[in-house]
C-alpha positions, 0 to 999 in steps of 0.5 A: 591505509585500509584496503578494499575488503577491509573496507567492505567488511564496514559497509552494510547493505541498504535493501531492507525489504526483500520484495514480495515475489509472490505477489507480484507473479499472482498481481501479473496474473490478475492483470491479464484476467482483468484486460481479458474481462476488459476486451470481452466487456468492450466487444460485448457491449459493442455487438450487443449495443448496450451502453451498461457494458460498454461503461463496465468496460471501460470501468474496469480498464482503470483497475487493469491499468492501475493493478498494471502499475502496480506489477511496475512498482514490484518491477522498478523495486526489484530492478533498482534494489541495488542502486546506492542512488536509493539512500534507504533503499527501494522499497517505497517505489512500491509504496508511491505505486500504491498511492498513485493507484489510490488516485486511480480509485478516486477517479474511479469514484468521481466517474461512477458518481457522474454517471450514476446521477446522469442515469438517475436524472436522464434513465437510459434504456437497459438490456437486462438480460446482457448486463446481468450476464456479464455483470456475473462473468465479471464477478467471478473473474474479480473474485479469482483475481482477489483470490489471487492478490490475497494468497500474495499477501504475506504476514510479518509476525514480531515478537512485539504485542501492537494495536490493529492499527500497527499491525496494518503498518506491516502490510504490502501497501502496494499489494493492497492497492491492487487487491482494493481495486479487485474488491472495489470491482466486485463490489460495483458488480455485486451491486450491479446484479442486484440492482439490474435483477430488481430493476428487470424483475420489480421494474425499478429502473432507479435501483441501478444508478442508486446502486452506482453511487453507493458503489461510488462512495464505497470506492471513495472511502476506501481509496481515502484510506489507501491515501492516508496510509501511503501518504505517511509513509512517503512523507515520513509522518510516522512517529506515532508508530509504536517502535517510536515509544519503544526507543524511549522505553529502551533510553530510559530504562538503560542504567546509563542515564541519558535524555533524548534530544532528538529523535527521528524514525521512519520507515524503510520496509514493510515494518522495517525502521530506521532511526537517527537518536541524539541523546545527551549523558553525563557518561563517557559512553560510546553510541555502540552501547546504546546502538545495543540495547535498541537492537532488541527491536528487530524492526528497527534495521538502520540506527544512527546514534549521536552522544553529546556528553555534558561534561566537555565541548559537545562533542558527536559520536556517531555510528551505524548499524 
């Protein structure tokens, strides 16, 4: 009979991705910059009676509450590291924060929409000099926060050559959400001064709501992509990364000839896979000699090797990294 350490001794950990602590302090920073902007807007908009910087105000409580949820999801996963509830661990916590503040930017979008086609059917009057004022405030205060946000992100570097489109899969998708909607913010701002400046200087009163719905379908395109990216993960749809053609590639290249019969890959960490390979030889060969050879790929950090051999009853040999 084993006794506990022995046991211990097999077991592996299931923390595959080490968090972002960097990101999460500087997320945390941007957030209370963002609900500072937030109440100044709102009381602004408020004592001045000007309806643009009430709407801003209130704009940007959506991106203070999703940038907030995201200083959550970095929580929840850090709390939760451990939990053996987790079967590949806690990372994607993070990843369901990025795809639910994604929504956030959606609503965003439909919002400026609507009120930009209200103000461009029904034009309201504008305090100029107030709206272009705090429009600039608020410029600079995204920009700190995107700032921020950037300087948390951290790139894993492989030894592997991939595509630009592999090479987003190694991003902080959480991170992301939260620096889209900084970006998204600037962006609406950028837009703003630029359209009050030709309004108050050309008298062209239409530049403004224009302006919100190009800034709205900027929004909208952006939290498409956040959508796409954060949906696959949380729904494994992944086997088109390039480490899927690379299992393939260590397979058929072994001197033990072997053909795959299945294969499932999915993601666990920021460019971090886990596999379950069943495979079918002739050879009487364990699976902690094809576990190996795939080990060469620093990616792939939980593998699953099943062998059925051809020659007798099937029969599963199954190991774990």
């Amino acid at each position: 009979m084993q006794s506990a350490s022995e046991n211990d001794d097999w077991r592996h950990s299931h923390v595959f991705d080490q968090g972002n602590p960097l990101a999460e302090r500087n997320t945390l920073l941007a957030v209370i910059l963002t609900v500072v902007m937030m109440i100044a807007e709102i009381s602004g908009g408020w004592l001045f009676n000007s309806m643009a910087l009430l709407a801003d105000g209130w704009h940007m409580s959506s991106h203070a509450l999703a940038l907030g949820l995201s200083v959550l999801a970095y929580a929840a996963a850090r709390r939760f590291a451990h939990d053996r509830r987790f079967a590949f661990g806690t990372w994607k916590i993070e990843v369901l924060g990025g795809y639910t503040s994604a929504l956030f930017l959606v609503m965003v979008a439909v919002l400026m929409f609507y009120q930009s086609v209200e103000r461009l059917i029904a034009p309201t009057p504008i305090h100029y000099n107030q709206a272009i004022g705090i429009a600039i405030v608020g410029l600079l205060v995204n920009l700190a926060c995107a700032w921020l946000l950037k300087g948390g992100h951290r790139h894993e570097h492989h030894e592997h050559n991939h595509d630009e489109k592999s090479h987003s899969r190694h991003h902080d998708l959480n991170l992301r959400s939260a620096y889209l909607h900084v970006i998204a913010d600037a962006a609406t701002s950028v837009l703003a001064i630029v359209a009050l400046t030709g309004g108050k200087f050309l008298g062209a009163n239409w530049l403004d709501p224009v302006m919100g719905i190009v800034g709205a379908g900027l929004v909208a395109i952006w939290a498409y992509g956040l959508l796409r990216d954060t949906g696959r993960v949380l729904l494994d749809a992944e086997m088109d990364a390039p480490v899927v053609a690379e299992i393939r590639e260590v397979i058929a290249a072994s001197p033990v000839s072997a053909e795959i019969s299945d294969l499932h890959v999915w993601r666990v960490g920021k460019g971090k896979y886990a596999c379950i390979l069943s495979l079918v030889t002739s050879d009487a060969m364990a699976s902690e000699y094809f576990k190996e050879q795939l080990r060469i790929h620093e990616e792939l950090v939980h593998i699953s090797v099943e062998v059925n051999h051809r020659s007798r009853q099937p029969k599963t040999d199954t190991g774990e990294l």
